[in-house]
C-alpha positions as CSV (number, residue, x, y, z in Angstrom):
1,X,154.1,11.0,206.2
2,X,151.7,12.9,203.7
3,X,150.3,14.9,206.6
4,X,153.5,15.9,207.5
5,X,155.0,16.7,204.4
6,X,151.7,19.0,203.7
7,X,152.9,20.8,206.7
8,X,155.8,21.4,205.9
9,X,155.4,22.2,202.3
10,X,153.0,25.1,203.7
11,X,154.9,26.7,206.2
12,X,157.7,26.9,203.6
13,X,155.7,29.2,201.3
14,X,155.0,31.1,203.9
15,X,158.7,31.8,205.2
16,X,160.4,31.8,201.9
17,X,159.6,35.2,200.9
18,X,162.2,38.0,201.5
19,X,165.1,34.8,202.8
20,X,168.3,35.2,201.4
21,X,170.7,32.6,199.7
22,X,167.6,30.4,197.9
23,X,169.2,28.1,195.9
24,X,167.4,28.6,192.5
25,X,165.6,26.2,191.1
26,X,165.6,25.9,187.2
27,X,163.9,24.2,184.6
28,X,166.8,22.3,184.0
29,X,166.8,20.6,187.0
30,X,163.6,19.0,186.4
31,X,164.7,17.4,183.0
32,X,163.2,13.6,182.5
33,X,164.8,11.7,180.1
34,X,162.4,9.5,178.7
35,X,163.7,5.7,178.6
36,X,161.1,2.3,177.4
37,X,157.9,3.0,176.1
38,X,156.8,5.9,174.7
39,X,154.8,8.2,176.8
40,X,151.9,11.1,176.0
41,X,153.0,14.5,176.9
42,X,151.3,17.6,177.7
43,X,152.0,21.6,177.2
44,X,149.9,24.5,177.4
45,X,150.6,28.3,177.0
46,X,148.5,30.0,178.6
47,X,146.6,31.6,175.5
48,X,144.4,28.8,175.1
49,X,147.0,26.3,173.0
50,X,147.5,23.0,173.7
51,X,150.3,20.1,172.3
52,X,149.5,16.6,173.3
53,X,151.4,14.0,171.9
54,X,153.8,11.2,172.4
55,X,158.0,11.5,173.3
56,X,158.5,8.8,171.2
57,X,156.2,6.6,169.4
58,X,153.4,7.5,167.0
59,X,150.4,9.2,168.1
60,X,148.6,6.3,170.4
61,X,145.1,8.5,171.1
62,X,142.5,10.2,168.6
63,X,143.0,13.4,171.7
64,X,146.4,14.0,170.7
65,X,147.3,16.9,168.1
66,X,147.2,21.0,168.5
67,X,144.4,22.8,170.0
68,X,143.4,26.5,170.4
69,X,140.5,27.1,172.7
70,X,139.4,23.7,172.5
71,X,139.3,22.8,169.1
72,X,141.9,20.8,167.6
73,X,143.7,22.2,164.8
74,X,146.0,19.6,163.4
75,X,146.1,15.9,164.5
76,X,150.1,15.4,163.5
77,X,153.2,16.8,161.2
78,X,155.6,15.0,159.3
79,X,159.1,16.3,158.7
80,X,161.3,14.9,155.6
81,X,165.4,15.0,155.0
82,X,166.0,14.6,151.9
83,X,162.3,13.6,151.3
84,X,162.7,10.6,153.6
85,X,160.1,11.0,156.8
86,X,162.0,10.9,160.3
87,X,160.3,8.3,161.9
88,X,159.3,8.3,165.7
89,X,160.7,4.6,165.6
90,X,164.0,6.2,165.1
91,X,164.0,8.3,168.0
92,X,167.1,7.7,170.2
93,X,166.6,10.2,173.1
94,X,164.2,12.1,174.1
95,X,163.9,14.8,177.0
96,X,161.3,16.1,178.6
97,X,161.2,19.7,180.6
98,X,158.4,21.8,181.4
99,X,158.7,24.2,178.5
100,X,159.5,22.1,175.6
101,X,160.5,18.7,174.2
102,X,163.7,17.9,172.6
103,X,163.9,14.4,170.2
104,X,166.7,12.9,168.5
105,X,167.1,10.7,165.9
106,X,169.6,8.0,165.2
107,X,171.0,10.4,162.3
108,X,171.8,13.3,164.6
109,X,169.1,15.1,163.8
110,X,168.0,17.0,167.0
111,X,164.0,17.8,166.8
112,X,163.2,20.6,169.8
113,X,159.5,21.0,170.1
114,X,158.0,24.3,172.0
115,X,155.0,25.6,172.6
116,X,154.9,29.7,172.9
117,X,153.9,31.1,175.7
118,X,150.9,33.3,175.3
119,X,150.7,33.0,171.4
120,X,149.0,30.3,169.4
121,X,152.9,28.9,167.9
122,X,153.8,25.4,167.9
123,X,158.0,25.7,167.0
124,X,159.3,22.5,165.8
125,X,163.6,23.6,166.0
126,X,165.8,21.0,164.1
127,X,169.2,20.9,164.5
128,X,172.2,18.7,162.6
129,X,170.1,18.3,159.8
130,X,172.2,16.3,157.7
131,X,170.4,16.5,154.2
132,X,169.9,19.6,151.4
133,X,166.1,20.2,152.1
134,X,163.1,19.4,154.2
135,X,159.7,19.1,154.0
136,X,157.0,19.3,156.4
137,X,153.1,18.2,156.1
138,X,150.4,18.6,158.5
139,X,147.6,15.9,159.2
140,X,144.0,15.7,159.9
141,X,142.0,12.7,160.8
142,X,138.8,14.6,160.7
143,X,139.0,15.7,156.8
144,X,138.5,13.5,154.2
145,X,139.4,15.4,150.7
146,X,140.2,19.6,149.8
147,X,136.5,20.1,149.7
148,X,136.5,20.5,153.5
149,X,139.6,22.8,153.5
150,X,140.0,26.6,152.1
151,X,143.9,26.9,151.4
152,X,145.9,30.4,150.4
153,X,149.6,29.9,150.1
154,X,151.0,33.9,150.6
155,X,154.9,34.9,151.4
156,X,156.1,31.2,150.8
157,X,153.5,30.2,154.0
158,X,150.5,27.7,153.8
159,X,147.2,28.9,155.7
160,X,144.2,26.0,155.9
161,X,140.7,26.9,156.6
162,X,138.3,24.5,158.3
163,X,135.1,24.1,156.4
164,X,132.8,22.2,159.4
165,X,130.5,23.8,160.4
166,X,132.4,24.0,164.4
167,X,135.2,26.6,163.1
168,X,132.6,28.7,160.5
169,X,131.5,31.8,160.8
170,X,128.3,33.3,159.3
171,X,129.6,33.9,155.7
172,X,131.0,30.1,155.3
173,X,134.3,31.8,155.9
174,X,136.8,30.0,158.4
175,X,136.5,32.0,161.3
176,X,140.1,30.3,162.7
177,X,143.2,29.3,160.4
178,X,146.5,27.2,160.4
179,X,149.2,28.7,159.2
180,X,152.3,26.6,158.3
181,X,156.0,28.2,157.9
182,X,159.1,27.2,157.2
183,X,162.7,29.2,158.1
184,X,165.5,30.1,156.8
185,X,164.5,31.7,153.8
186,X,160.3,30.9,154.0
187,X,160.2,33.6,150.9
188,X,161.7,30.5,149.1
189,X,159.3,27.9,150.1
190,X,157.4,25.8,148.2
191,X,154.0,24.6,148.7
192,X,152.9,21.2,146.8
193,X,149.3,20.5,146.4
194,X,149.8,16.8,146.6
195,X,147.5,15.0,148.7
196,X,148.4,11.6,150.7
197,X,146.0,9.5,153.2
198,X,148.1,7.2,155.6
199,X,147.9,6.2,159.1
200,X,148.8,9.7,160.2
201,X,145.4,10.6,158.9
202,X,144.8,13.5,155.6
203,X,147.5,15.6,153.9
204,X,146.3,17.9,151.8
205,X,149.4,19.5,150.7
206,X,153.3,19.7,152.0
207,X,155.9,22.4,151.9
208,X,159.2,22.5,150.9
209,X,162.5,24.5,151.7
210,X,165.7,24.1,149.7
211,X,167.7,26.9,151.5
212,X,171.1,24.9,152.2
213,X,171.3,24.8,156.1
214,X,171.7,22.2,158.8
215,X,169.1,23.7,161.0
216,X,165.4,24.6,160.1
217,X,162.4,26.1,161.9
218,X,158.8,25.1,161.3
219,X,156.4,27.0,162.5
220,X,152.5,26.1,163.3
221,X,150.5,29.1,164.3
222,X,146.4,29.8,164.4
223,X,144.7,32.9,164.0
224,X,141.6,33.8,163.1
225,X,141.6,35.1,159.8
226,X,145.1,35.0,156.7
227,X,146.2,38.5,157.8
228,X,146.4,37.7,161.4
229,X,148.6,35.0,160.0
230,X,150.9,36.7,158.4
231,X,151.5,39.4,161.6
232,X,151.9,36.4,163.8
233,X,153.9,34.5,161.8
234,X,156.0,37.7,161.1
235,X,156.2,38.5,164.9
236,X,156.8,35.0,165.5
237,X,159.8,34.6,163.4
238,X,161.2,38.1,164.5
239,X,161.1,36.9,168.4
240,X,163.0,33.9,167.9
241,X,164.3,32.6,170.0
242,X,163.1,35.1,172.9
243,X,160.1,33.4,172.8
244,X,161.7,29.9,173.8
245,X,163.7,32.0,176.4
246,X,160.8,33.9,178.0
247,X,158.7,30.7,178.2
248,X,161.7,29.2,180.3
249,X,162.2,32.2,182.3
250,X,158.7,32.3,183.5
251,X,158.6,29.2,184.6
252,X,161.7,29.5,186.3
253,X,160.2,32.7,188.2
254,X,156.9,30.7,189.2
255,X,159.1,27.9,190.5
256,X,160.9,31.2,192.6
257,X,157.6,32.6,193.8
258,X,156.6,29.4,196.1
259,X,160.2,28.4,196.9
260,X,160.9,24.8,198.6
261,X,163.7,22.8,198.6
262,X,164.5,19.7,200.6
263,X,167.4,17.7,201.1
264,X,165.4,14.9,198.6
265,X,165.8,15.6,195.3
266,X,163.1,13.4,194.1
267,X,160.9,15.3,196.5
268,X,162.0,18.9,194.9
269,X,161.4,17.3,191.5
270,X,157.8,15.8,192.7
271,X,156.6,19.4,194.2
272,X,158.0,21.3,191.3
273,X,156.6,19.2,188.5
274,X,152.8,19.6,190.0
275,X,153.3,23.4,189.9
276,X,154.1,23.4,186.2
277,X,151.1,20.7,186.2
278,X,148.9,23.4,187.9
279,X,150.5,26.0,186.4
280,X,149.4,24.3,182.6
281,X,145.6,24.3,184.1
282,X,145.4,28.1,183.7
283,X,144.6,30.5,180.5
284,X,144.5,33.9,180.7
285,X,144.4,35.5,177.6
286,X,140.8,36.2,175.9
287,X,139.1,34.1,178.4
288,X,140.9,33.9,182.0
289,X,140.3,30.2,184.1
290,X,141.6,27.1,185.2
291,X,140.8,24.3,183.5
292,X,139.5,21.1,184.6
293,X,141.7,19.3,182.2
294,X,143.6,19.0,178.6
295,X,142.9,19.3,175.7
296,X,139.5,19.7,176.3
297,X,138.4,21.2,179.9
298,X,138.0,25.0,178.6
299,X,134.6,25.5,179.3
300,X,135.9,26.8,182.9
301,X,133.2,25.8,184.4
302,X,132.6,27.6,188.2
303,X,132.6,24.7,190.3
304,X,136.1,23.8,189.0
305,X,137.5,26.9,188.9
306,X,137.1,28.2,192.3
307,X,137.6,24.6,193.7
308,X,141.0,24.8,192.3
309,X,142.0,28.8,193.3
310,X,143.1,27.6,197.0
311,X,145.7,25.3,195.5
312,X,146.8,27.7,193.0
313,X,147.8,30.5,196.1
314,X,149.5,27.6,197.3
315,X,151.4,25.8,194.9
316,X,151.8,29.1,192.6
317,X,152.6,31.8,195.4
318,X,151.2,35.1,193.9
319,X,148.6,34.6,191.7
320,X,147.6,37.9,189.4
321,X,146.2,36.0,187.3
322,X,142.8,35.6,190.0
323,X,141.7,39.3,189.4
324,X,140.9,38.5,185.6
325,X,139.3,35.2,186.4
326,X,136.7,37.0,189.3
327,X,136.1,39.6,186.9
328,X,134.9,37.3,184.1
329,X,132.8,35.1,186.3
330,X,131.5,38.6,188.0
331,X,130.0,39.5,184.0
332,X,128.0,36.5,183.5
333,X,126.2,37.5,187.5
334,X,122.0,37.8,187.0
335,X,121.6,41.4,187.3
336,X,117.8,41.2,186.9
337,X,116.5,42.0,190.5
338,X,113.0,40.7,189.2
339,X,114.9,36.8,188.1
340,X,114.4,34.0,190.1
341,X,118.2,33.6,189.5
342,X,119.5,37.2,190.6
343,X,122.3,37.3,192.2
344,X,123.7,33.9,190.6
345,X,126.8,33.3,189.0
346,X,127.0,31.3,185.7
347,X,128.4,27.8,185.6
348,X,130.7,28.5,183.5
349,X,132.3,31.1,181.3
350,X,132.0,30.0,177.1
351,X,128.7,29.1,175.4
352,X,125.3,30.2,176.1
353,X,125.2,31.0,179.8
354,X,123.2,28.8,182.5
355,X,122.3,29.1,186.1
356,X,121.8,25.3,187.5
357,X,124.9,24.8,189.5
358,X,123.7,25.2,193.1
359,X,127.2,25.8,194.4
360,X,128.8,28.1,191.5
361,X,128.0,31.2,193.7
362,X,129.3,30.2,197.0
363,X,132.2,28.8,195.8
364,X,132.7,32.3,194.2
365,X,132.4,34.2,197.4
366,X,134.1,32.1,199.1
367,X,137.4,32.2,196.9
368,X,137.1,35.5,196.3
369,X,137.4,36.3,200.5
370,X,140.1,33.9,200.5
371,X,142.0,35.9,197.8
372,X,141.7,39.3,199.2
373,X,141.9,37.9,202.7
374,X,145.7,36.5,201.5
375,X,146.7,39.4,199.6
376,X,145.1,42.0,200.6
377,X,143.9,43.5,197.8
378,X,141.8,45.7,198.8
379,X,141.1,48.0,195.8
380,X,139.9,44.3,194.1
381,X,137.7,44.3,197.0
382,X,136.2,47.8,196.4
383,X,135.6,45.9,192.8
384,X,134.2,43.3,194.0
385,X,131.6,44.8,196.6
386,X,128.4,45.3,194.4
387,X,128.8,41.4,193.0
388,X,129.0,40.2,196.3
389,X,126.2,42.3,197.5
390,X,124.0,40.8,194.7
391,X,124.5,37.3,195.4
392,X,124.1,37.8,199.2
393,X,120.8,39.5,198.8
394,X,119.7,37.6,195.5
395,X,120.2,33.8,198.0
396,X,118.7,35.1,200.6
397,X,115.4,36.1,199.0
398,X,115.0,33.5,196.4
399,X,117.6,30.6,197.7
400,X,117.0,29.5,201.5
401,X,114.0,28.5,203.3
402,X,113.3,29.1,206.9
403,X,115.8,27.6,208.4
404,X,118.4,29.4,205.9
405,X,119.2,26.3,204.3
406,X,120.1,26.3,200.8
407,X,117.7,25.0,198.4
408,X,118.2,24.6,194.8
409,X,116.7,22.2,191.9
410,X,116.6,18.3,191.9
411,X,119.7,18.0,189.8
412,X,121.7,21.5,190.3
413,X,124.5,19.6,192.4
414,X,127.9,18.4,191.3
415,X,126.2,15.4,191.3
416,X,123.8,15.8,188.6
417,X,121.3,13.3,189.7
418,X,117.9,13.8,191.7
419,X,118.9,14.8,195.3
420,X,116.3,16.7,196.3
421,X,116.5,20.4,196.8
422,X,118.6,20.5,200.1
423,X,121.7,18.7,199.6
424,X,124.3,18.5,202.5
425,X,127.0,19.4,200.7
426,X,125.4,22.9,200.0
């Protein structure tokens, strides 16, 4: 039955384009409303961000809060009406789709959680506030007092500074910031130094709005310094709601691009939800990849990546965002025609580059053939050439024996462990 449905699954993608009368398939229709236990939940935006957290309950796993590029910004938030906290244990309903998360409460309160696409902004919508003003803290479990924070408050918004040594940059200067924002009216904002420890982890301060209205916007965002702050939070607050819209649209039109629907709806449901699965794998803004996971998984390392590209043709139908990932493997190649390791592509993509993964350059050439063989792309092929020429010539002087077998070092496999130099899955 799998086999089969594999089948036909593939020969759908390749008959759907150009056929008329597709039925469209929406983000709507794959709406889970979340009933029982509370589950984690996952979203991406392709910019590196990350929000993991829970639909219903309180945070379960010291992995869940916001991430940018792998390091975790804030572990929670708390919202107040009327300075009472909404609690996750009075949650009523709560419904999933693939571009955002929508929570209410047994007062009416309607909490709509998105994360924007291709810009570090966690929006936290709440609707049928019943109360005359909110309040809103962010958490850390990693930070113990202010001594570890630097904090500005500029234009009614709160920006926090990590002091450990991860997120610093040579002048003891936070090289990456959280911002915090509230809407309507964040000019008349508040911000309380007033410090609270609790389960949710540290607090060091909370912000207040008083601007009569029964719906709010709080905005998270992360740059890397206060006055990219202030431009995104500007941009961000100017674009809303387009952002929320454009995030659903997109996924709508990657839905479109590998079209299949059956006669099951579970089945259409199923198919669709591991696209946006796959789909939340990739990044493409400063640094292009698939991740191996989330939060974490953003090392892009090669093996993973170009494991990975043959289901993205599939499942995601065009897939533009290939050319950037080549190119940034392509810029970590051995150049050095005198290095043991010419030729070679680096295992991954972020820290301080390495050449032991025996199979990083094949799988390269290998997915890059498969791309341009799918999609013709023959300028990218042009591109491409010299790259390809150096790990071709690169292997065969310094990476076969006599036999042109492979041959690499004891523990350069996927395996990690002593294995000889010859491995058979080379």
């Amino acid at each position: 039955m799998r086999f089969f449905l594999i089948l036909l699954f593939l020969s759908c993608l390749e008959m759907a384009e150009g056929q008329p009368g597709r039925t469209p398939i929406t983000t709507d229709d794959l709406a889970i409303k979340v009933t029982g236990a509370s589950q984690q939940v996952v979203y991406s935006n392709r910019a590196g961000g990350v929000y993991y957290s829970e639909t219903s309950g309180e945070n379960t796993s010291a992995l869940e809060g916001f991430y940018v590029n792998g390091i975790k910004m804030m572990d929670d938030y708390v919202i107040y009406v009327n300075k009472r906290p909404l609690l996750k244990s009075e949650i009523v309903s709560t419904v999933v789709y693939p571009h955002q998360m929508i929570r209410t409460y047994h007062d009416g309160t309607k909490e709509t959680i998105t994360l924007a696409d291709f810009s570090n902004v966690l929006l936290i919508e709440l609707d049928s506030v019943r109360g005359k003003e909110i309040r809103v803290r962010p958490y850390f479990k990693d930070v113990r007092d202010t001594s570890e924070l630097m904090m500005r408050v500029q234009f009614g918004e709160l920006y926090i500074g990590r002091r450990n040594t991860e997120v610093l940059s040579v002048d003891d200067f936070p090289k990456i910031w959280l911002g915090v924002v509230l809407a309507p009216g964040p000019n008349f904002s508040y911000v309380f130094y007033e410090q609270t420890s609790d389960d949710h982890g540290y607090s060091p301060a909370l912000m207040q709005s008083s601007v009569p209205s029964n719906s709010f916007l709080v905005e998270f965002f992360v740059s890397e310094n206060p006055k990219g702050l202030v431009d995104l939070s500007m941009n961000a607050l100017r674009n809303f709601p387009d952002s929320v819209y454009d995030r659903r649209v997109r996924m709508d039109q990657m839905m479109m691009r590998s079209y299949l629907r059956t006669d099951n709806a579970e089945i259409n449901r199923a198919l669709n939800w591991a696209k946006i699965s796959f789909d939340a794998l990739i990044v493409d803004g400063n640094r292009a990849g698939i991740r191996s996971g989330v939060p974490h998984g953003d090392r892009f390392e090669a093996r993973e990546v170009f494991s990975s590209m043959r289901g993205a043709y599939h499942f995601l139908g065009d897939f533009p965002e290939a050319r950037p990932i080549f190119r940034d493997f392509a810029e970590t190649q051995d150049t050095n025609s005198s290095s043991p390791t010419y030729g070679c592509i680096a295992d991954g993509i972020s820290g301080e580059l390495s050449f032991r993964m025996a199979d990083a350059t094949p799988l390269f050439v290998s997915a890059l053939g498969e791309y341009i063989q799918r999609f013709g792309d023959s300028s990218f092929a042009a591109e491409m050439f010299p790259t390809v020429e150096r790990a071709i010539i690169g292997t065969l002087r310094n990476r076969v024996d006599n036999r042109m077998f492979l041959m690499h070092g004891e523990r350069d496999t996927w395996m990690n462990i002593p294995r000889g130099n010859r491995a058979n899955d080379l």
